[in-house]
C-alpha positions, 0 to 999 in steps of 0.5 A: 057161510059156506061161501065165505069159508071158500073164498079165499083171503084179501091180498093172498094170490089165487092158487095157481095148478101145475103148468100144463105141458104147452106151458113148460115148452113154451117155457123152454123154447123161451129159455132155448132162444135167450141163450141162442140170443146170448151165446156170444155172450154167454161164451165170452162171460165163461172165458173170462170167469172160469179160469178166474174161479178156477184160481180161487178154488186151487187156492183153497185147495191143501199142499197134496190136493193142488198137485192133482187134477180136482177142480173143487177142494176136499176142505176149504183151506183159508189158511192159505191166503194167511201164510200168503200174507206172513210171507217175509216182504208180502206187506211191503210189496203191497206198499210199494204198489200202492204209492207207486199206482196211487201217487203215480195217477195222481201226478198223471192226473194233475199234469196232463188235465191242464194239457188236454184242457189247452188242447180242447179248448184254446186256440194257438198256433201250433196247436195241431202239430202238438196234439200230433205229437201227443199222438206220436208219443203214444206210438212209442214203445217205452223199450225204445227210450229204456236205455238212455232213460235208465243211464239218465236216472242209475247214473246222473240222478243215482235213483236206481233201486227205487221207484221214483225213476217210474213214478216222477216221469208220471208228473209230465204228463203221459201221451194216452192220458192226454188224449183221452182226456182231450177227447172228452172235453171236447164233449163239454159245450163251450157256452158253459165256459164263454157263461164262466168267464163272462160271470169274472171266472179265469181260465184257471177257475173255469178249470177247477169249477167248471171243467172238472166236475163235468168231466167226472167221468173222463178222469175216473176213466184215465185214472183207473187206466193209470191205476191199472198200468201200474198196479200190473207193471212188471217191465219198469220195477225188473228194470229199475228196482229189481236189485233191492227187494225192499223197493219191490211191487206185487208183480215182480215179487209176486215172481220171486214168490211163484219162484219160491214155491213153484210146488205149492200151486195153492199157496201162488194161486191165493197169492195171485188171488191177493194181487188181483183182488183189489183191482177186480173191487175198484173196477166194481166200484167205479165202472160206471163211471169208467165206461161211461168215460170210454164211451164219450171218448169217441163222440167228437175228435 
């Protein structure tokens, strides 16, 4: 009976004694040699995260508070993020930004798949002196062509003081989108298309049925490239939309705004905040797909 009394229960773990001192260093000298392992790493991750959290704790820090050098705030002010949000024209630049980076990687998407497409997988004359000029359309500064592009759209077309002089251009294509999205089909083997067009399938439906869903992860990858280009564009709205502030986007009225309480660091911080809140989530939820895009990219060319 007694022995049954000591005997401890089934599916319990046995009681385990504190670690002897070898055990603990061996511990450490684990510990000691994954950080020296991961240093670089570690360093990098700290660059990149510390003045993203330094952001988001001014941002909850009071008016007095922000202008002192406390890292963490005496009380949490979320507040702040709603008088960002009632700030007159906040909600309107929030819609700019999302037809402006929404449609405009949709247009870039539907104009420059067909051409990657030809360019990977069809064989015509001329076809390297195309894709050379693609390229060399990559290695041209947008402010090179500013001038005559904005006589073209405030002058001829009368767009100025809107966003479609940013957002139009985008339905013709776009140099980078195109070539790296010919690089990644050209990973696709080609006997799943000869296998398509010989079951009665054109060059049309072998793009839509075919193509499109093997290249899933190259057109997440330009598509949030696109997405990104412009959510953060400043350049293009100060050039063609800065005179009408109903026609704003978050970067340039997120300006206007640093500009209108340049002593309420809390009240930037969390409008900053606000800006780049979305990006960081689509990011999160896409990066496999994004990075597994990036990495066949580079695998043929």
């Amino acid at each position: 009976m007694t022995q049954l009394l000591d005997k401890p229960a089934a599916g319990t773990a046995p009681a385990t004694g504190p670690r002897t001192p070898a055990e603990r260093t061996a511990r450490r000298k684990a510990l000691l040699h994954w950080i020296a392992v991961h240093s670089l790493g570690i360093a990098a991750a700290l660059f990149f995260v510390l003045p993203f959290v330094f952001v988001v704790l001014t941002s909850l820090m009071n008016d007095q508070q922000a202008l002192t050098r406390d890292l963490t705030p005496n009380t949490w002010e979320w507040g702040n993020y709603e008088r960002v949000f009632n700030t007159p024209g906040f909600l309107t630049w929030w819609r700019n930004t999302l037809l402006y980076a929404g449609l405009g990687t949709v247009l870039t998407l539907v104009s420059s798949i067909p051409v990657a497409y030809a360019l990977a997988k069809f064989r015509f004359r001329g076809r390297k002196l195309s894709l050379m000029l693609v390229i060399s359309m990559m290695m041209l500064p947008p402010q090179v062509v500013i001038i005559p592009m904005y006589l073209f759209w405030a002058k001829q077309m009368d767009l100025s003081g809107t966003l479609w002089p940013l957002i139009i251009p985008m339905a013709f294509g776009d140099a980078f989108s195109i070539f790296l999205l010919r690089q990644f089909l050209l990973t696709i083997p080609n006997e799943y298309l000869d296998a398509a067009k010989v079951d009665g399938c054109g060059e049309f439906r072998t793009l839509i049925k075919v193509v499109l869903p093997m290249a899933r992860p190259g057109i997440a990858a330009v598509a949030l490239f696109q997405f990104f280009y412009a959510w953060n564009d400043y350049f293009g709205p100060q050039i063609y939309a800065s005179e009408n502030p109903a026609a704003w986007t978050l970067s340039y009225g997120l300006e206007s705004f640093k500009g209108a309480h340049h002593t309420d660091w809390n009240l930037t911080m969390a409008a900053t905040v606000l800006v780049m809140a979305p990006v960081i989530a689509v990011f999160f939820f896409a990066q496999k797909a994004f990075v597994e895009g990036v990495t066949l990219t580079g695998v043929k060319g």
